[in-house]
C-alpha atoms as one frame of an Amber mdcrd trajectory, in Angstrom:
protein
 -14.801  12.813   5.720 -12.090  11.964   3.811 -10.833  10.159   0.462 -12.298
   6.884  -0.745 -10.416   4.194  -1.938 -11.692   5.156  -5.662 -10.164   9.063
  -5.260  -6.759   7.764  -3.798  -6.313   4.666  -6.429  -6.899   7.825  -9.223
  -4.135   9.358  -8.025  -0.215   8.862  -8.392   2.774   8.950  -6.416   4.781
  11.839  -5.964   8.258  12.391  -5.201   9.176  12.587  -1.685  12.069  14.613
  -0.405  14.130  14.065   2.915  13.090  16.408   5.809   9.572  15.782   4.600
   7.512  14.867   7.812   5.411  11.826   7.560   1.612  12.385   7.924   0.243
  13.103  11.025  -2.050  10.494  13.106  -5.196  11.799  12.374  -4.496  11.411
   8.667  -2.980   8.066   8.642  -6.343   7.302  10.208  -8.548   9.527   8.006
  -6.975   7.204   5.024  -6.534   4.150   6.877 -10.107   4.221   6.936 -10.496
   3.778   3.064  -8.846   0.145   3.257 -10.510  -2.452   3.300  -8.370  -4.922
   6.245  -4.845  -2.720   6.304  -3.304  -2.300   9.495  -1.394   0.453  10.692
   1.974  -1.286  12.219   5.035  -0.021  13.320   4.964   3.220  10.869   3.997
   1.212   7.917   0.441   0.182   6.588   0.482  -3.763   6.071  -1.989  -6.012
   4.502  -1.731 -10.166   4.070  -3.587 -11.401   0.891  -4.429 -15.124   1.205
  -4.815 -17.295  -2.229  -5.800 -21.278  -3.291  -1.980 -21.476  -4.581   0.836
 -20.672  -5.391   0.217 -19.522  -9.217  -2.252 -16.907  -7.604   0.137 -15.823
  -5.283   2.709 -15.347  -7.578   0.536 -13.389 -10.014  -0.187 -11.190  -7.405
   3.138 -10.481  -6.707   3.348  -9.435 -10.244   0.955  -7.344 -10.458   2.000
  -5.294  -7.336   5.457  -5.001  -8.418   4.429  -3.456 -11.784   1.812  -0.816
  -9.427   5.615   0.027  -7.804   7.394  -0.062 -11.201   4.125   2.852 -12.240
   4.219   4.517  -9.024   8.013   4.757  -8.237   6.994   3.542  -4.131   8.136
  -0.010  -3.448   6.436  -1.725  -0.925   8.300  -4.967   1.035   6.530  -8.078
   0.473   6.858 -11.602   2.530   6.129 -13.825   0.046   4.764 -17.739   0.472
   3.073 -20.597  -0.702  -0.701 -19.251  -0.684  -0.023 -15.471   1.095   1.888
 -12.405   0.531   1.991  -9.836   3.339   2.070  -6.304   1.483   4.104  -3.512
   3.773   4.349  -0.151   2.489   6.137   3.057   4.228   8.344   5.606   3.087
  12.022   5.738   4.230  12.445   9.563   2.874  10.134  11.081   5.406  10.809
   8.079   8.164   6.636   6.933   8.229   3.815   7.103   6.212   2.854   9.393
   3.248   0.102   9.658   0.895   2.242   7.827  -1.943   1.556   4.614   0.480
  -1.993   4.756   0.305  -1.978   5.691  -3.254  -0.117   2.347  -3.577  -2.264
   0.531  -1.202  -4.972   1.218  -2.814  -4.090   0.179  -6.335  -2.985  -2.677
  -5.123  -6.177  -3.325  -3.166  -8.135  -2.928  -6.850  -6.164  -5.956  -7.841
  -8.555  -8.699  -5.883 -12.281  -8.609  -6.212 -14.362  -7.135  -3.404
């Protein structure tokens, strides 16, 4: 078994270096698994967070940025009216690596369960 979303929202990103491979299948899965509604999409983990308007949504937004301001790992957000759709990968190693589910999961403490 592996990390819970408590264990990988303790921890904090580390710097990744180019020539770094991403993490391998079973471990995206392994720490997919920890999330509560992320998807695993086209190398990236993604996540749309509905809201009653657009105050909330733009709070949100606020919030995640300063997680990626702490963290040093931007995600890339599509932001609307009432959603934002959360995307994180990381372009150094070309796919995922634990810094986006570090992030993820931060961000994921942000909304009440």
């Amino acid at each position: 078994m592996g990390e819970n979303i408590c264990d990988l929202a303790a921890k904090h990103c580390k710097p990744c270096e180019g020539g770094t491979p991403p993490l391998a299948k079973e471990s995206v899965e392994n720490l997919l698994s920890s999330l509560r509604g992320w998807e695993h999409v086209d190398g990236s983990i993604v996540k749309r967070f509905d809201f009653k308007n657009y105050y909330q949504t733009m709070a949100f937004v606020n919030a995640v940025a300063w997680i990626a301001h702490s963290e040093d790992h931007h995600p890339d957000m599509e932001i609307s009216y009432r959603f934002c759709r959360v995307r994180y990968s990381t372009h150094a190693v070309g796919g995922l690596s634990e810094n986006d589910f570090i992030s993820a999961a931060k961000v994921e403490g942000l909304i009440p369960a």
